[in-house]
N, C-alpha and C positions, 0 to 999 in steps of 0.2 A: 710525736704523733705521726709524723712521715713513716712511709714503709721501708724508707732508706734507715734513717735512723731507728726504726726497733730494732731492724736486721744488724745492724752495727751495735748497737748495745747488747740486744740478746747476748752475743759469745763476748761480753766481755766482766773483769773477774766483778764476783761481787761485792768486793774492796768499792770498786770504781763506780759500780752501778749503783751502790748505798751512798757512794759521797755524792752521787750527781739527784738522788732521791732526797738530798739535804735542804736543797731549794725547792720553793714552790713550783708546780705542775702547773703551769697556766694554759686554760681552754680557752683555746681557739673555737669550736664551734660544739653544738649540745651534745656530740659523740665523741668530745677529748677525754682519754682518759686522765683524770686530774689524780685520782686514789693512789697512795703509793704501794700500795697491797694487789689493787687491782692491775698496776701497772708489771709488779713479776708477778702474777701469773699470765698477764701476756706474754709478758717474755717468754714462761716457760714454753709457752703454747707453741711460740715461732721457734725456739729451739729445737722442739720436739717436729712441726711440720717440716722445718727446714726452710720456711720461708715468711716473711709478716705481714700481714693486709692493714690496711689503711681506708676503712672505711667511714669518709665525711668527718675524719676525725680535726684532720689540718686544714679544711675550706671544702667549706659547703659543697656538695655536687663532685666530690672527686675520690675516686677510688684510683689506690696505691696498691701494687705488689713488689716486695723488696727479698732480696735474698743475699747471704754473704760473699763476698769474695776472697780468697786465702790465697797467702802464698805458700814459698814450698817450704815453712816453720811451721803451717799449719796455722797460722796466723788470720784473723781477719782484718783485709786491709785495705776496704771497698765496700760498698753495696750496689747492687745493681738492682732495677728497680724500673717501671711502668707504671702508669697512670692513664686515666681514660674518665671523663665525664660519666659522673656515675647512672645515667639512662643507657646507658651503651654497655653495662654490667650488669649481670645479676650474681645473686648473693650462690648461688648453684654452680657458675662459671668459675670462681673461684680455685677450689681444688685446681683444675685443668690449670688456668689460667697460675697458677701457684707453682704446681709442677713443669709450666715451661722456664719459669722464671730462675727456679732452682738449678735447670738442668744448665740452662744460658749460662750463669755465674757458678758453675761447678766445672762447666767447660770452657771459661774464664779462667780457672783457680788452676786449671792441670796446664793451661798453656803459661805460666807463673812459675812451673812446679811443683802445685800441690798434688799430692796420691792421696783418692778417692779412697784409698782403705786406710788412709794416716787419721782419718774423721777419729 
């Protein structure tokens, strides 16, 4: 439910992502995703943004933005990630707020070295 952990699952294979869908989803609060269907197509979703939100999914009042960190195999081997009491957010802030997150942990990953065109 953390924005740390979708972003570290997102890229990983889905060998791994199906055994860890073996065990029960337990909600933490009334916006956990528990579904295991619903839970890749978040994935896809943060794959596809490049980055995963966290909203009020892991405790009440708290919005997450997480994105991956790689090394230079191209690897994810990190998440980097922000959080903020969710009145200090809006759901429009996001995108922005997503896109600084990606770029932080993308200029994380080249000081690693990963190459931004190895994606």
């Amino acid at each position: 439910a953390s924005a740390a952990g979708k972003a570290l699952l997102a890229w990983r294979s889905t060998e791994k992502i199906m055994s860890l869908l073996s065990f029960p989803l337990v909600q933490m609060t009334e916006n956990t995703i528990t579904d295991a269907d619903a839970l890749l197509e978040e994935l896809a979703r943060v794959r596809s943004l490049g980055y995963s939100v966290n909203w009020a999914e892991s405790e009440d009042e708290l919005v997450g933005i997480g994105a991956p960190v790689r090394d230079h195999r191209n690897e994810v081997i990190c998440a980097l990630s922000i959080s903020a009491p969710i009145w200090r957010v809006t759901r429009e802030d996001l995108p922005r707020l997503g896109r600084h997150v990606a770029e932080s942990a993308n200029a994380l990953s080249v000081s690693l070295g990963w190459r931004e065109c190895s994606r």
